[in-house]
MIZAZA-29707 format. One record per residue (C-alpha): x, y, z; residue in one letter. Coordinates in steps of 0.2 Angstrom, whole numbers, plus 5000, padded with zeros to 4 digits. Each point is the difference from the previous one (the first is absolute). Example, Ala and Ser with C-alpha at 12.3 -4.5 7.8 and 13.67 -1.06 7.14 Angstrom:
+------+------+------+------+
:   px :   py :   pz : doro :
+------+------+------+------+
: 5062 : 4978 : 5039 :    A :
: 5006 : 5017 : 4997 :    S :
+------+------+------+------+
% end
This chain:
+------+------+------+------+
:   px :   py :   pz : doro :
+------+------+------+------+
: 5009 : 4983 : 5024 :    X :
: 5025 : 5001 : 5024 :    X :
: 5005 : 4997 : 5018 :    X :
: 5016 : 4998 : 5009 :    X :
: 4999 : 4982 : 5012 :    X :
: 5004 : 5010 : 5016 :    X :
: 5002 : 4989 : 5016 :    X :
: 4999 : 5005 : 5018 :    X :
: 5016 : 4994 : 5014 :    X :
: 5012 : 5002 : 4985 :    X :
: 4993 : 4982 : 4991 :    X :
: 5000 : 5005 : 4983 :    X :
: 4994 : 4989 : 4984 :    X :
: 5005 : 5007 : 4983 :    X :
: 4992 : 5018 : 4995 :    X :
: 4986 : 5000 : 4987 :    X :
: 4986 : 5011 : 4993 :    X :
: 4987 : 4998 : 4991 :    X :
: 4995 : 5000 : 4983 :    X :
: 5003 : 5016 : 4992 :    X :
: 4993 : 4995 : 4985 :    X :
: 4986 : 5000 : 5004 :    X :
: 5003 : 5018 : 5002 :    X :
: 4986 : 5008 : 4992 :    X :
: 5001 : 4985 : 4987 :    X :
: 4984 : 4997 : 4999 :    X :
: 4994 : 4998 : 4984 :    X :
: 4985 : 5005 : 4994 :    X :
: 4991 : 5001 : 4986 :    X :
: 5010 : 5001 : 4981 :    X :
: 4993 : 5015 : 4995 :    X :
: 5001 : 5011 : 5019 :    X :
: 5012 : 5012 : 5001 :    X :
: 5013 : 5000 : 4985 :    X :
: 4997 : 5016 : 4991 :    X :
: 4980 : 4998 : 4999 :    X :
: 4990 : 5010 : 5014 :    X :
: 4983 : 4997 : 5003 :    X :
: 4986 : 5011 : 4993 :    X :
: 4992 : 5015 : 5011 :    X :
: 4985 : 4986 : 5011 :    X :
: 5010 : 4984 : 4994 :    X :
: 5008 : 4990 : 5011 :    X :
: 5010 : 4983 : 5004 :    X :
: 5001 : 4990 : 5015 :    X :
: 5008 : 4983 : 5005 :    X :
: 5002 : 4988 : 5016 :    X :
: 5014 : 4990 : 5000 :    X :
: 5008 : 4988 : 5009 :    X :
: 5019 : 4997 : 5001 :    X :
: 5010 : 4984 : 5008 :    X :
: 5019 : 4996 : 5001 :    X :
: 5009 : 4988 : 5007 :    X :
: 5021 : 4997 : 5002 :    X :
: 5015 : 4999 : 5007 :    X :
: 5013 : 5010 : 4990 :    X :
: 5006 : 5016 : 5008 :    X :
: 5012 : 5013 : 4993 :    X :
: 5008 : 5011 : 5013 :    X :
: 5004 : 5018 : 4995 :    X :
: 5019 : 4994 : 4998 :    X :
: 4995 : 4988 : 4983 :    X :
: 5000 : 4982 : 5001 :    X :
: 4983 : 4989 : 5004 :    X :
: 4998 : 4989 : 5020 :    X :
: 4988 : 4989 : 5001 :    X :
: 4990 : 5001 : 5016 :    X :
: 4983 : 4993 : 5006 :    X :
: 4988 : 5003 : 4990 :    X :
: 4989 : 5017 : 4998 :    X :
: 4982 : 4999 : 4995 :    X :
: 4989 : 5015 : 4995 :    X :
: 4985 : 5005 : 4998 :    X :
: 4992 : 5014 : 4991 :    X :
: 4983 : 5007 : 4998 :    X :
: 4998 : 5013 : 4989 :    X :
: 4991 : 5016 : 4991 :    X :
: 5003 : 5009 : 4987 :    X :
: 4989 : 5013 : 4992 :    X :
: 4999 : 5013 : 4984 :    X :
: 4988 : 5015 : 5000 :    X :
: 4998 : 5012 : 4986 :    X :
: 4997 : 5019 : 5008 :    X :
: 5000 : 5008 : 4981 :    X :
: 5004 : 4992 : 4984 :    X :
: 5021 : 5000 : 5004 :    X :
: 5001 : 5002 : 5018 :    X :
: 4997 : 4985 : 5012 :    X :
: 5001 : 4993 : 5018 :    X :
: 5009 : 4986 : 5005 :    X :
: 5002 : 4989 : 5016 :    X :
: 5010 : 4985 : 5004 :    X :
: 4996 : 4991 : 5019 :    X :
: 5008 : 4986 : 5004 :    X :
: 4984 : 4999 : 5011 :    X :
: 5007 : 4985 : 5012 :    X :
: 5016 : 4993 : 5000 :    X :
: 5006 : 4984 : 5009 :    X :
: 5019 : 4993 : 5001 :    X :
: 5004 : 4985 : 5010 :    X :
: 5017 : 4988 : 5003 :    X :
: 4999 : 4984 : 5010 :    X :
: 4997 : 4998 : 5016 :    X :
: 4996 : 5017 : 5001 :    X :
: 4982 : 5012 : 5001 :    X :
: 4995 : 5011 : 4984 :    X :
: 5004 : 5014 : 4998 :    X :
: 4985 : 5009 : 4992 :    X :
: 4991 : 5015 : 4999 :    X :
: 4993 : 5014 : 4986 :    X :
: 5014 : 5006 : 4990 :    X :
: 5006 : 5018 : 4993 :    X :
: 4987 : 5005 : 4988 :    X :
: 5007 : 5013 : 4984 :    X :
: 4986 : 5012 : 4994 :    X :
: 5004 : 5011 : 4984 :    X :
: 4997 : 5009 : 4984 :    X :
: 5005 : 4997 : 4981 :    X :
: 4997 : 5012 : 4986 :    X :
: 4999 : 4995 : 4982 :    X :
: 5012 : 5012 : 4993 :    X :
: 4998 : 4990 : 4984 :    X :
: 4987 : 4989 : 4993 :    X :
: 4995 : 4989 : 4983 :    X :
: 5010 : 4987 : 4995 :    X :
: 5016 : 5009 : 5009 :    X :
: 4992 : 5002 : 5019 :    X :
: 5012 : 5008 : 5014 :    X :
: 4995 : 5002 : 5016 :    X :
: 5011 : 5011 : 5013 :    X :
: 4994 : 4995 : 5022 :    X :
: 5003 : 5003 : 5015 :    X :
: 4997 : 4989 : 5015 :    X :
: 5004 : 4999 : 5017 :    X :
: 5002 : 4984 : 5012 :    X :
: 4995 : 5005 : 5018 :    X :
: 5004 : 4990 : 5016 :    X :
: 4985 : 4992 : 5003 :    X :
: 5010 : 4983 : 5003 :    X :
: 5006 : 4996 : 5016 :    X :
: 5019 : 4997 : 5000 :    X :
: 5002 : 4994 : 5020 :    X :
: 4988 : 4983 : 4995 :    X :
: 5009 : 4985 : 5007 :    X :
: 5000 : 4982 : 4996 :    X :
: 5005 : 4992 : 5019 :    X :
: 5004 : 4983 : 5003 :    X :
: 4986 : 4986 : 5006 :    X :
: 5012 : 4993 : 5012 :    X :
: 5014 : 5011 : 5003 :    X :
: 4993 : 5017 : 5007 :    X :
: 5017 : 5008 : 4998 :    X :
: 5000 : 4996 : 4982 :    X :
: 4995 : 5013 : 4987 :    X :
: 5000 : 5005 : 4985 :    X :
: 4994 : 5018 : 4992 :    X :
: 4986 : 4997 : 4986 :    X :
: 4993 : 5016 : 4994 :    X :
: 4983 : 5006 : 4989 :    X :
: 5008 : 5017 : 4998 :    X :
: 5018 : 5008 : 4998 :    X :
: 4994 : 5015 : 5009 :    X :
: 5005 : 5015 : 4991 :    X :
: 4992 : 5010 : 4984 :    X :
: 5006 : 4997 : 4983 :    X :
: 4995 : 5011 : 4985 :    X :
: 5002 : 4991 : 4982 :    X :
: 5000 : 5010 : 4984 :    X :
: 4997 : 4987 : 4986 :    X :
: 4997 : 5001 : 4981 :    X :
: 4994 : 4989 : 4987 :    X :
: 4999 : 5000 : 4981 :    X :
: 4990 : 4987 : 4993 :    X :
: 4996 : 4997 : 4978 :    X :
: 4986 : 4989 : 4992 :    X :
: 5005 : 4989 : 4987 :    X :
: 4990 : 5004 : 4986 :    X :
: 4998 : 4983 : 4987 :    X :
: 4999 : 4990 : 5018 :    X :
: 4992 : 5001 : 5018 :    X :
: 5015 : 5003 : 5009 :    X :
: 5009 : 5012 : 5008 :    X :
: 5018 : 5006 : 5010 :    X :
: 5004 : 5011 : 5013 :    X :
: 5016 : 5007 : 5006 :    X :
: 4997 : 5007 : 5020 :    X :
: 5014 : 5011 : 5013 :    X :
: 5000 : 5005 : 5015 :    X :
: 5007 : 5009 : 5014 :    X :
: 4996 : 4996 : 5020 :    X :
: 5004 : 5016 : 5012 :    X :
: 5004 : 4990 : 5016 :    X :
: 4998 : 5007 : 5015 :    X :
: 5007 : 4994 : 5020 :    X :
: 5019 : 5001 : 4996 :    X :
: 4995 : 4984 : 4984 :    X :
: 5012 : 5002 : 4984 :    X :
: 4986 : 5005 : 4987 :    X :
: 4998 : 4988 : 4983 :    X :
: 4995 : 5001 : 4983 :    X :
: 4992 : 4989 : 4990 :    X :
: 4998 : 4995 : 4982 :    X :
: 4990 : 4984 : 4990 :    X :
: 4992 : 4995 : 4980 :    X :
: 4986 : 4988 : 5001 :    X :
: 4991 : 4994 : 4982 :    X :
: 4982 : 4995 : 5000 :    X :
: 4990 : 4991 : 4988 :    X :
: 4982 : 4994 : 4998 :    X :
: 4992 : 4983 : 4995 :    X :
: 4982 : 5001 : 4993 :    X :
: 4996 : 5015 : 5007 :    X :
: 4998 : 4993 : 5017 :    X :
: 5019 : 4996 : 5009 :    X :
: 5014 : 5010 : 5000 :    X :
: 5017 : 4992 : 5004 :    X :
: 5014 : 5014 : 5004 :    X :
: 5020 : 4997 : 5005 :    X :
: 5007 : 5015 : 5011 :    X :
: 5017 : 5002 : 5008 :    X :
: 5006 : 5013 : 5012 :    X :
: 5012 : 5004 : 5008 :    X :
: 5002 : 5010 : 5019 :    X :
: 5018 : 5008 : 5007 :    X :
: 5008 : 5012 : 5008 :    X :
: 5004 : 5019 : 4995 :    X :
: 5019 : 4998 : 5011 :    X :
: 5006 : 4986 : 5009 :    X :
: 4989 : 4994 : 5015 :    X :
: 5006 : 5001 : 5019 :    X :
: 5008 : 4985 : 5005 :    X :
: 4994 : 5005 : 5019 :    X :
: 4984 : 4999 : 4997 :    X :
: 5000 : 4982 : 4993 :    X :
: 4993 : 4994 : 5016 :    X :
: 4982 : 5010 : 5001 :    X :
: 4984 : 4997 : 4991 :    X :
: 5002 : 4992 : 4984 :    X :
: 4988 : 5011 : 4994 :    X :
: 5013 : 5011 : 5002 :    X :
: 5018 : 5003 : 4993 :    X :
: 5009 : 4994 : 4985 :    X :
: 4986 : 4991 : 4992 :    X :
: 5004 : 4997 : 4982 :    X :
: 4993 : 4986 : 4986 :    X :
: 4996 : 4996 : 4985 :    X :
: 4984 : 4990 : 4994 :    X :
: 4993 : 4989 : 4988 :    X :
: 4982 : 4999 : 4998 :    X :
: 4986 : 4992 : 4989 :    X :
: 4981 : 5003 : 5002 :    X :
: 4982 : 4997 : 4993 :    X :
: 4984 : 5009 : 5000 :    X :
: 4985 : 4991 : 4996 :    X :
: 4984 : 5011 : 4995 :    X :
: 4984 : 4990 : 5009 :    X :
: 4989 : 5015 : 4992 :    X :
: 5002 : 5018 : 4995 :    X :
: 5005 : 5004 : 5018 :    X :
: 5003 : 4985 : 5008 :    X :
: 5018 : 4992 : 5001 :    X :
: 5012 : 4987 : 5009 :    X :
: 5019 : 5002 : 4998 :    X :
: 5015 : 4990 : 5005 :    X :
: 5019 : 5002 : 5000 :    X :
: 5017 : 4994 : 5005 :    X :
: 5016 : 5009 : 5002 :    X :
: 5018 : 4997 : 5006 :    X :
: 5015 : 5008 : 5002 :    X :
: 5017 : 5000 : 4993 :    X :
: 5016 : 5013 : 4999 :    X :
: 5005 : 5008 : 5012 :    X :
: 4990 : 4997 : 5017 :    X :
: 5004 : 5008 : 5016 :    X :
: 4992 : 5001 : 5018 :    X :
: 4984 : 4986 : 4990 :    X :
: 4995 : 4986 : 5002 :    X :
: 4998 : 4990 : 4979 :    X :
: 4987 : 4989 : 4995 :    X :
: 4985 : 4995 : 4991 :    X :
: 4986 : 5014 : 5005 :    X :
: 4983 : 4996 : 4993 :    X :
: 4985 : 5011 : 4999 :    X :
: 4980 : 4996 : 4997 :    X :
: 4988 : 5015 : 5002 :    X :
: 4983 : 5004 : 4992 :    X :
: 4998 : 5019 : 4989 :    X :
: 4986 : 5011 : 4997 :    X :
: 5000 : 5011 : 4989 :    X :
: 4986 : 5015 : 4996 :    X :
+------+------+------+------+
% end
């Protein structure tokens, strides 16, 4: 999913942040997004809920602290609509997010919701879609986590990193044709704004279906920096600078009926990791699809 352990008086523990793997990880259904785009009335959507729990750290510098451990929890949407037969709206809402460490309060609130467009520049068994989206600051990044006996002890547990992103993503997906699977092969580019270093993005994931009814998919992707972060601004939000990671992640979608499905995943990091914390994240959520 990022904050920095920030003490009043001048008691300090060690910095942490939280998840940013979570970081619109998500995952949703095996064949949203990719290449395909939903047809002009056709639409997708999924609650979801994702939970982490851990103790390794990597600071911005390299190298992994163990601290006390971070527990998240996020609630999620995420929806496809089809305007005409290649263009589509999309929206991603971390709809309430909820951090805590021990011995502290949560930090919890709505999160930044990401609303865009994708067009279907190509389609068949070759699809390519081409979007845009923008993250706006709905999150709050002043929650705090204080303390339940020490008033004077604080630590900064954001919902938000409080400033706009714009993402430029594509994505070129291919049908097997002698079996039901697929692959896809997905970039991407996040504008940053609020002084942040901007990213880019880039991932394969394979998919394939048993008996018509579950798909089981493998995706990796990886997040980094376009330069070198700012070392000085290790200590803010950890929604913030210097985020980088790679994960590894496995799902499964099981159809209940035509519309109706239940999906779950798991994913980790590995490779470089900076300003995150790594763990085992798991995802359950329920689709509908129309």
């Amino acid at each position: 999913m990022r904050t920095a352990l920030t003490f009043a008086r001048g008691t300090c523990f060690r910095r942490g942040l939280l998840l940013a793997l979570a970081g619109w990880l998500l995952t949703t259904n095996a064949l949203a997004g990719g290449g395909w785009t939903r047809k002009k009335k056709k639409g997708y959507v999924k609650a979801g809920l994702t939970t982490v729990s851990t103790d390794r750290y990597h600071p911005l510098p390299g190298g992994t602290i163990s601290t006390a451990r971070f527990r998240q929890q996020v609630y999620s949407l995420y929806g496809e609509y089809g305007l005409t037969d290649r263009l589509e709206a999309t929206l991603s809402f971390p709809v309430f997010r909820r951090a805590t460490f021990p011995d502290l309060s949560a930090g919890q609130g709505v999160g930044d919701p990401e609303i865009g467009m994708r067009y279907g520049v190509l389609t068949g068994r070759w699809p390519l879609a081409v979007g845009v989206a923008v993250e706006a600051p709905l999150g709050n990044p002043n929650t705090f986590g204080r303390s339940r006996t020490n008033p004077d002890v604080y630590l900064r547990l954001p919902t938000g990193d409080g400033e706009w992103n714009v993402w430029t993503r594509a994505a070129l997906s291919h049908s097997l044709r002698k079996v039901p699977a697929f692959f896809t092969l997905s970039a991407g580019y996040n504008k940053r704004t609020g002084g942040f270093t901007s990213q880019y993005s880039y991932g394969a994931q394979v998919g394939y279906q048993f008996l018509g009814k579950l798909w089981l998919t493998a995706t990796a992707r990886t997040l980094d920096n376009v330069r070198p972060p700012d070392l000085t601004k290790f200590g803010t939000i950890g929604l913030g600078e210097g985020v980088a990671y790679s994960t590894a992640s496995l799902g499964a979608s099981y159809a209940l009926t035509k519309k109706l499905s239940v999906t779950a995943d798991w994913a980790t990091g590995f490779g470089k990791l900076r300003n995150v914390y790594s763990g085992s994240q798991y995802t359950v959520g329920v689709a509908w699809e129309w």
